[in-house]
C-alpha positions in Angstrom: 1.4 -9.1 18.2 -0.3 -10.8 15.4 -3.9 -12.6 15.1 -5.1 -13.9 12.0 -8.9 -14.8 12.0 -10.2 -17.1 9.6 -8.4 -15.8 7.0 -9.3 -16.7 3.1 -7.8 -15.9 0.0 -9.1 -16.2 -3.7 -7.7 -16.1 -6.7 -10.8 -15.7 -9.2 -12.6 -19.3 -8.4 -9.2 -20.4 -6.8 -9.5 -21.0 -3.1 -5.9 -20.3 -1.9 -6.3 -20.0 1.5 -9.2 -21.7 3.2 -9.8 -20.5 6.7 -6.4 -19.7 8.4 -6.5 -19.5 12.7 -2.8 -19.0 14.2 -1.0 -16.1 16.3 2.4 -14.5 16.3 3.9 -13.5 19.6 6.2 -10.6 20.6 9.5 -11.9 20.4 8.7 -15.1 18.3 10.6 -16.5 15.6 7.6 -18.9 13.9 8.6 -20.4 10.8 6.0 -21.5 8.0 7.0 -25.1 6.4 5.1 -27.2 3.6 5.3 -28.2 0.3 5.2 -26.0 -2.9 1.6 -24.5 -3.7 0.8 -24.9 0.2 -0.2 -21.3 0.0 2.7 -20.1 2.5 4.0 -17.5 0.8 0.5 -16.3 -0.2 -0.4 -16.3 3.7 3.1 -14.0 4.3 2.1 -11.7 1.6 -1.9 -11.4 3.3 0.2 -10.6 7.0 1.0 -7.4 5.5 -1.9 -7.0 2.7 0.6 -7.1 0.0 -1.9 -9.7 -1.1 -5.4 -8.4 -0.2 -7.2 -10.9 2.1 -10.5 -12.0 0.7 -11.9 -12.2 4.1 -11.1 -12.9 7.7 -9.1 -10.6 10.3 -5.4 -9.7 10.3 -5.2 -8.2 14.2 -1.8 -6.3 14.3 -1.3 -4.3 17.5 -4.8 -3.9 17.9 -6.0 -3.2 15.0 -7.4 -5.1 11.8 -5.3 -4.0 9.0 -7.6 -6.2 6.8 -10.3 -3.7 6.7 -10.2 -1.2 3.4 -10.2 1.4 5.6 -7.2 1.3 7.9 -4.7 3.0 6.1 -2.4 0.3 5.9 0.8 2.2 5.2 1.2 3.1 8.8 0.8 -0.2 9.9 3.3 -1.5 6.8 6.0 0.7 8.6 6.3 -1.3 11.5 6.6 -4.7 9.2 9.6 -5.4 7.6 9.4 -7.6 4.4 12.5 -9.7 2.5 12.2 -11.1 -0.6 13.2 -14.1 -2.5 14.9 -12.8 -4.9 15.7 -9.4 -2.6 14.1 -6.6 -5.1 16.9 -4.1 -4.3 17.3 -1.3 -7.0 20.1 -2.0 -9.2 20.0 1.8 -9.7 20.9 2.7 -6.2 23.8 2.1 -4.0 23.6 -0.3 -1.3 23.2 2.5 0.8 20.9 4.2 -1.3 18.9 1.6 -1.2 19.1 1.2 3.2 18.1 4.9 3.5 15.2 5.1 1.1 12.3 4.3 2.9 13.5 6.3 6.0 13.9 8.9 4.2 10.9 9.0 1.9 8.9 8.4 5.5 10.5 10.9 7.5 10.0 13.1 4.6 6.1 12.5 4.4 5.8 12.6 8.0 7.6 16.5 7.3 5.0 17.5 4.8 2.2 16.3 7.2 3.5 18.5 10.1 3.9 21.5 7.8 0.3 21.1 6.6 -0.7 21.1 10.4 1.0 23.6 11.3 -0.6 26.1 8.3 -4.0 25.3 10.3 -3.5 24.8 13.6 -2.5 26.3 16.7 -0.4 23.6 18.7 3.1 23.7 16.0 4.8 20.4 15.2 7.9 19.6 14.9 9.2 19.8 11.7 12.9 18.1 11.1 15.2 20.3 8.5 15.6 18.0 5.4 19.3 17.9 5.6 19.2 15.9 9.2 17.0 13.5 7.7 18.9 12.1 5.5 22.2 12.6 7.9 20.4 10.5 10.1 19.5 7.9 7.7 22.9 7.6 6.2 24.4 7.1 10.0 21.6 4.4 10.5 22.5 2.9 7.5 26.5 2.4 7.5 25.7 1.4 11.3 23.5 -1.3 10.0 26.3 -2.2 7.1 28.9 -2.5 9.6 26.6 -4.8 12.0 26.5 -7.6 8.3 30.4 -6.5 7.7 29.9 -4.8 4.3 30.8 -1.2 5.0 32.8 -1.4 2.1 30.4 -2.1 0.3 28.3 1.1 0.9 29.0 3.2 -2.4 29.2 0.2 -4.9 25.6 -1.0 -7.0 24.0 -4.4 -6.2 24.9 -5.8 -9.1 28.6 -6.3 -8.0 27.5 -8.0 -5.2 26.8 -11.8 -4.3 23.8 -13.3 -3.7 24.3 -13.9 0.0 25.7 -10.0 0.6 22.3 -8.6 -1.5 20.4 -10.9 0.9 22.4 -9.5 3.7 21.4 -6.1 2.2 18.2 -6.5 1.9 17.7 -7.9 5.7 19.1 -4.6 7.1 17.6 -2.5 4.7 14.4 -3.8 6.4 15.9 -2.9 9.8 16.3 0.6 9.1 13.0 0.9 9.3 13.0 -0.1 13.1 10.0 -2.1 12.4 8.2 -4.5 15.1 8.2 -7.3 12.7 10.3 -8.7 9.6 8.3 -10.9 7.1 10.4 -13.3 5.5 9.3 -15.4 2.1 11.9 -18.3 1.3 15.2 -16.2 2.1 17.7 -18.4 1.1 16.0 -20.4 -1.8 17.3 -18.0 -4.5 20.9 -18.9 -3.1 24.0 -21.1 -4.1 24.2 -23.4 -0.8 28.2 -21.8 0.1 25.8 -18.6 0.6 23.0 -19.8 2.4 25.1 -19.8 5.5 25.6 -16.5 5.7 22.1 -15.3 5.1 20.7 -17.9 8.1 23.6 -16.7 10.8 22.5 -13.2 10.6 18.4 -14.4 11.0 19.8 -16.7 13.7 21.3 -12.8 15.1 17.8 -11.5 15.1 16.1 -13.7 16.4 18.5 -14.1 19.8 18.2 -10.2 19.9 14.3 -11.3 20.4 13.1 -9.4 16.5 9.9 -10.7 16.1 10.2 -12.2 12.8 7.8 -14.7 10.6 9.7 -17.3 7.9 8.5 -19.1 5.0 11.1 -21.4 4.6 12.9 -24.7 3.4 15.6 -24.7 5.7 14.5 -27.3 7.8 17.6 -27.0 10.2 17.2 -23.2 10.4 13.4 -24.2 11.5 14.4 -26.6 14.1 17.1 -24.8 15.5 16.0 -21.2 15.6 12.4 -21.6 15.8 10.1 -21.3 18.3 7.0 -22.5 16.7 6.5 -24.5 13.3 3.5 -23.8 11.1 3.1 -26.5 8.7 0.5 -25.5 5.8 -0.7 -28.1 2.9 -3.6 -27.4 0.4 -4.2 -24.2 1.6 -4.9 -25.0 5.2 -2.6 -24.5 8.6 -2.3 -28.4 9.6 -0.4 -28.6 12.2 1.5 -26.1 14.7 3.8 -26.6 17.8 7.1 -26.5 19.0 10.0 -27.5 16.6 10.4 -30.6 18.7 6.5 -31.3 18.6 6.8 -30.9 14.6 10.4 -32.5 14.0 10.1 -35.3 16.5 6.3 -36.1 17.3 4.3 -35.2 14.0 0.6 -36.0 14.5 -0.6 -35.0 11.3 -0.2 -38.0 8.3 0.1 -35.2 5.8 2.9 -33.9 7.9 4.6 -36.6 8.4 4.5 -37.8 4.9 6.3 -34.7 4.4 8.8 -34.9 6.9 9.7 -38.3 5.4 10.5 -36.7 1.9 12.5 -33.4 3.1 14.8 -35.0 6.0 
């Protein structure tokens, strides 16, 4: 699904990412590992060019969404992202905040067929407002009910815990259907009674076979769920394989100085 090709990253004279070769398959649940500064999160954010790679190929279904001139807002619909620290709006309800992007997409998508239509022959279909957002809001409480916070639809993130705006923020990415969910440090912004939570419903994904990529410290969640380990240091990809090729046979003396520290 995904084929990164020698990918670099600068920061002015910075050298961030140096060179980055690795491949996410349909269905996969790889998780990223290393130590602070490794450059994993900046390597999550270049998947999706929320970080502009400074060179190198990002092949996602096909096509290279690295080059300036794919528009890369059709390509960002299909990847879902989650946050650290889950950049909800605290001015929307929860499910205000679940149906926005549908919404706003579905809308744009509207606009485009109407322009067609003024100059073309062969009409589009164009969707009545008013189901749009009916369809997003039935989307959404079905997603709410799926994490068990239907209650919680009306009320502002702000009353919530860190765990449930976690939660939120997970299916909020879902109701965009998308191929792919990007996911930087999940649970690091979390008291530990919440991690829990957060980790059962990723462990939920990734059984239903969501393709999903995680920068994380939860070395467990890594070894259990899964099914390739990327280990990054100083920029670089080290070492990749199986959790049991990672957790139980490290190759790499970088890595396994690591490994020493952190279980």
């Amino acid at each position: 699904m995904i084929d990164v090709k020698n990918l670099h990253k600068y920061f002015g004279s910075l050298e961030v990412l140096k060179g980055i070769d690795c491949h996410i398959d349909k269905g996969e649940c790889v998780c990223v590992i290393g130590p602070s500064g490794s450059g994993k999160s900046t390597f999550l954010r270049c998947l999706n060019c929320m970080e502009d790679p400074t060179s190198g190929k990002i092949i996602f279904e096909g096509v290279d969404i690295a080059d300036p001139k794919v528009d890369i807002n059709i390509h960002r619909r299909k990847m879902g992202m989650v946050f650290q620290h889950f950049n909800l709006f605290n001015n929307k309800t929860v499910i205000e905040n679940i149906m926005l992007s549908p919404v706003l997409c579905a809308k744009k998508d509207r606009r485009k067929a109407v322009m067609h239509n003024m100059f073309h022959k062969d009409k589009l279909p164009v969707r009545p407002v008013k189901e749009i957002k009916k369809d997003a809001e039935e989307n959404a409480h079905k997603l709410l009910e799926r994490i068990g916070l239907e209650d919680k639809a009306d009320v502002y993130p702000s009353t919530l815990s860190g765990g449930q705006k976690q939660r939120v923020a997970i299916v909020r990415s879902l109701a965009m259907n998308p191929e792919v969910i990007l996911f930087d440090e999940p649970t690091s912004a979390l008291d530990p009674e919440m991690v829990g939570e957060v980790l059962d419903l990723m462990r939920d994904l990734a059984k239903d076979g969501m393709t999903m990529v995680v920068v994380t410290h939860e070395m467990g969640f890594a070894r259990e769920v899964g099914n390739r380990v990327l280990f990054m240091a100083d920029g670089k990809l080290v070492e990749q394989g199986s959790p049991a090729d990672i957790f139980e046979h490290p190759q790499n003396p970088r890595l396994q100085d690591f490994l020493s520290k952190v279980l």
